[in-house]
N, C-alpha and C positions, 0 to 999 in steps of 0.2 A: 504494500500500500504506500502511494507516495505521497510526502510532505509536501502540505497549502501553504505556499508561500505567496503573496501579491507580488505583481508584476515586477511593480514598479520598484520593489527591493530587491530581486535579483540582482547579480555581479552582468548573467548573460539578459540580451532580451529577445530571445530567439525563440520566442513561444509564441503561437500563433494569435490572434487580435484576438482569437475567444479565452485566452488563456488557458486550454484544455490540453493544449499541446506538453508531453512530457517534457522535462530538460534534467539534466543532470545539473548538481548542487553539492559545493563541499563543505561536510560538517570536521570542525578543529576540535577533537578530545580533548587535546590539551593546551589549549586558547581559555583562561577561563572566562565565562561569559560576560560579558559588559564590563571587562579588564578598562582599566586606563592607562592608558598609554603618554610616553614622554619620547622625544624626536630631536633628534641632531642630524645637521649635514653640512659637509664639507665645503670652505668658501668656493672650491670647483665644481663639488658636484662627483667629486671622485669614489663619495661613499655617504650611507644613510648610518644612522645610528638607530634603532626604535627600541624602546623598554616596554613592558609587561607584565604580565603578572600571571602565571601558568594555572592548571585548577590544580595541585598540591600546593598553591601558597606560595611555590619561589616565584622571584623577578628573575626574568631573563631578556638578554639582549640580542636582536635580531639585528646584524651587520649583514650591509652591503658592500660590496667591491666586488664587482663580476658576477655575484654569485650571492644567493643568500646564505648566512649561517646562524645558527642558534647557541648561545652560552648562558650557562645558567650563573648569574652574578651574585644573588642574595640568596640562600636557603632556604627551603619551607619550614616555618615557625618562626624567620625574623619578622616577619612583614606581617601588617593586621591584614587581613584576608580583605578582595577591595580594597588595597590601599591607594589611595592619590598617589600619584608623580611627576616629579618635574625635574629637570635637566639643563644641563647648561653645561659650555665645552671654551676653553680660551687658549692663549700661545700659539703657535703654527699649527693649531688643530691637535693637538698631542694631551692635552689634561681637559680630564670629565667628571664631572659630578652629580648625581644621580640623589634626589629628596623623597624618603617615602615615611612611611608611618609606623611607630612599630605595633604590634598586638594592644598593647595600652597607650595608645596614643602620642607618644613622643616623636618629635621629630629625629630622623636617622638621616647617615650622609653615607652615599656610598661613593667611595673615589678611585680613577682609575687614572694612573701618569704614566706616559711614554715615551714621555723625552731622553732624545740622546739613544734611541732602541730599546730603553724600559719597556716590563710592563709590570707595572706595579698595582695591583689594586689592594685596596686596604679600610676598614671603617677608618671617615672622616672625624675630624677633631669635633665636628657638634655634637656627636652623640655623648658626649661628656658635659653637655649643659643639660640636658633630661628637658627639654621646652616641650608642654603640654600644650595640645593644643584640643581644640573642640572638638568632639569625636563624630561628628561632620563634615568638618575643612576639608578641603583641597589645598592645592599648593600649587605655587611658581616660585620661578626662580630666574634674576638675571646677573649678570658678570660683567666686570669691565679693569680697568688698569690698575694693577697690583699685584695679585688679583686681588678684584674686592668683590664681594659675593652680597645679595640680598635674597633671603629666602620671607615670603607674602606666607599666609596663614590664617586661617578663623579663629580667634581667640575665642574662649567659652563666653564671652559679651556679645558675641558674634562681630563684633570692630574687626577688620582686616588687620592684620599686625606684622611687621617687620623685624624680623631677624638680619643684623648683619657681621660681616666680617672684613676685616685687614690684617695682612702679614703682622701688626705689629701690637692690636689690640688682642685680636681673636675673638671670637665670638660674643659679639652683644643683642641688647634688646633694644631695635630701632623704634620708630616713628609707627605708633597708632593712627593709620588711614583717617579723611575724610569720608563722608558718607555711610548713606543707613543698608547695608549690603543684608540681602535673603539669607537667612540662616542654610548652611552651605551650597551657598554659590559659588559655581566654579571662578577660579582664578584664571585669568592669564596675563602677562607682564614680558614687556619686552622696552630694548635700551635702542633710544634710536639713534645714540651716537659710536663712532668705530670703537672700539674695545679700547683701542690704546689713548682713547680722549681722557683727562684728568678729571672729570666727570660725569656721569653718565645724563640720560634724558630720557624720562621712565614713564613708560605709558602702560597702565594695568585696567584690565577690560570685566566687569563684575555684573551679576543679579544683583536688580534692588529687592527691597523689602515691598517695594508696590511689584513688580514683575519685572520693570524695564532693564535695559541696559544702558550703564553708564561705564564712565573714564574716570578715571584717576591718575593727577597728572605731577611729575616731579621735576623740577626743575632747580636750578641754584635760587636758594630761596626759601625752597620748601615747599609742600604739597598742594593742591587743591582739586578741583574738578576740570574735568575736561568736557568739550563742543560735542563728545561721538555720544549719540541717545538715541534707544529705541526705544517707541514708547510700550511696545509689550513685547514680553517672549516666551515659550512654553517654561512649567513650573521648571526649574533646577534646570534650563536648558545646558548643555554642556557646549563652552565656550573654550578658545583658543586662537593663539595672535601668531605672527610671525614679522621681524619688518627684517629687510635689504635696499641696500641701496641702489635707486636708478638714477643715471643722470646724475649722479652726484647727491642725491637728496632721498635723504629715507623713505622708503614707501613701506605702510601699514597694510598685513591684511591681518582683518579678523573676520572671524568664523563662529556659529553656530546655529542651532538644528532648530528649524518648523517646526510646524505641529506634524508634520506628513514625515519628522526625519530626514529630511532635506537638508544637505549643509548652503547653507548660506554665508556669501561675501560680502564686508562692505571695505574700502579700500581707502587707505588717506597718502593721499601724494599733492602737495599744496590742497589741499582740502580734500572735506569726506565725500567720498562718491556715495550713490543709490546703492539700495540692497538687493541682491539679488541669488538666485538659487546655482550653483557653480557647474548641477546637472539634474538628473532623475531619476538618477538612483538613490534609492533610501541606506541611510546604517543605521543600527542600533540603537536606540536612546540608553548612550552607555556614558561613556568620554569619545572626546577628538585631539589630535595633536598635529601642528602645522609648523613647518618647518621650510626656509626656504635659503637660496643661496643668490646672486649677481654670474647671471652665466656670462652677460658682457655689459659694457654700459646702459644698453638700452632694452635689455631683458633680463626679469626675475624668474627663476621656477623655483615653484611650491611643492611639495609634498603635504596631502592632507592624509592622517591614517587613523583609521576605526574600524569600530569591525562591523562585519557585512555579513548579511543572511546566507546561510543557515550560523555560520559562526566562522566567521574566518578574520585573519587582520586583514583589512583592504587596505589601498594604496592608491588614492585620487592625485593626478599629476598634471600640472598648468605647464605648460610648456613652449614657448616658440611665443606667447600671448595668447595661447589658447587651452580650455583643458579638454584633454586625450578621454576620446570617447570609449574606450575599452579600460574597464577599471584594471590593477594590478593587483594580482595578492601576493599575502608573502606564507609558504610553507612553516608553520612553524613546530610541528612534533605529528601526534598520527590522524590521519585524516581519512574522513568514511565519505563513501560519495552515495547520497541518495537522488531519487527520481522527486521533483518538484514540480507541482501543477496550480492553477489558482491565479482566477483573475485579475 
């Protein structure tokens, strides 16, 4: 008997206009379901980075270069089951850090350095401050010259709250957010200046307490609100940023899901562009993670990745200025293929 899937979530749409037509569908064992996902890629493009969360509970890293592969990076029983993640990468591309949550809520750092032909991975120095947080939150995280680290978080007030670090302080407790944010609302946070600027310029994308989305904006100075506002979005929609630079000048996407599961774009390059749906295919109402690089001065490509019906990690990709009408998946442990039918 084959699994009722709608159309319009399939990865294929090669089923006939009644939707009756059989199609083959791959289900991921070991994807666990509505996992959240965190995304690195190379300022070339010469590789992806993608984390997750497997159904025994470990995070694993799904690398690209040529080819996919799977490592399993945190063990099953560090990580609270469902945990948030978020990621950030600096240097010539060589040091990574990886924020998840552990079983009782504290924040964890997982780090991996490769400099010089390292490969070093190790728990990060935060896991030695035990920082509780609301056992709802999500997380982001951005980086810039230093390294200087900021990890975003749901404080049990629900206030979005700030963790940061320097080589020479090491881990403190930043800047309690502006605004009234939806008791876990996804996080996403991105620096829209080059890494090696003596400041960063910190755009963080959040659910209000009414539905909508708003910004949160850092500059020399100090915090306040930002221009980007939708005025409704689905409850706890799962949201995600990514900026590069075009033209010399940052450009912003941010992302997140309809009512229909639809990833939606809305873009700031000297101002906020229209919203609109990136395609139609549906994912998950799980997490999304976006990721992107400067493939020359006058083109960005994106990576968006979630997971995709029956259960798989998908791979949405903008390319050229346009996104690629055949979605990507990425293989990540044993996969069953059933028959799916439904209009």
């Amino acid at each position: 008997m084959p699994v009722q899937v709608p159309k319009n979530q399939r990865i294929s749409s090669s089923s006939g206009a009644s939707g009756t037509t059989a199609e083959k569908a791959t289900y991921d064992i070991d994807l666990l379901y509505r996992t959240a996902y965190a995304s690195n890629i190379a300022t070339t493009g010469a590789w992806n980075l993608v984390y997750f969360q497997a159904t025994d509970g470990s995070i694993k890293l799904a690398r690209w270069y040529g080819n996919w592969s799977i490592t399993t990076i945190v063990p099953a029983g560090k990580a609270l089951y469902h945990t948030p993640l978020a990621s950030t990468q600096w240097g010539p591309q060589d040091t990574f850090r990886l924020y998840y949550l552990s079983p009782d809520f504290l924040l964890r750092e997982w780090a991996w350095d490769t400099a010089n032909g390292a490969d070093h991975k190790y728990d990060g120095d935060l896991n030695a401050s035990n920082v509780k947080v609301a056992p709802y939150s999500k997380l982001s995280v951005i980086s810039f010259k230093g390294p200087e680290l900021r990890v975003y978080y749901q404080s049990t007030d629900n206030k979005i709250q700030e963790q940061t670090y320097n080589p020479t302080n090491g881990w403190q407790k930043g800047a309690t957010l502006p605004g009234t944010p939806l008791a876990g609302t996804n996080l996403a946070f991105v620096n829209r200046n080059d890494y090696n600027a003596d400041a960063p310029s910190i755009r963080g994308y959040f659910q209000t307490s009414t539905g909508g989305l708003a910004e949160q904006v850092w500059e020399v100075g100090g915090w306040g609100i930002g221009d980007f506002a939708v005025a409704s979005a689905p409850f706890l929609t799962p949201i995600t940023a990514t900026v590069s630079n075009l033209q010399n000048f940052p450009k912003i996407f941010v992302y997140w899901l309809d009512v229909q599961n639809l990833v939606i774009q809305q873009t700031n390059w000297h101002g906020w562009s229209g919203a609109a749906a990136v395609d139609t295919v549906s994912v998950v109402d799980g997490f999304i993670s976006a990721t992107s690089f400067a493939r020359d001065t006058d083109n960005v490509d994106v990576r968006v990745y979630g997971t995709g019906i029956l259960n798989i990690l998908a791979e949405k990709i903008f390319r050229g200025g346009v996104w690629e009408t055949t979605i990507g998946t990425v293989p990540v442990g044993t996969e069953v293929t059933l028959d799916v039918v439904g209009a």
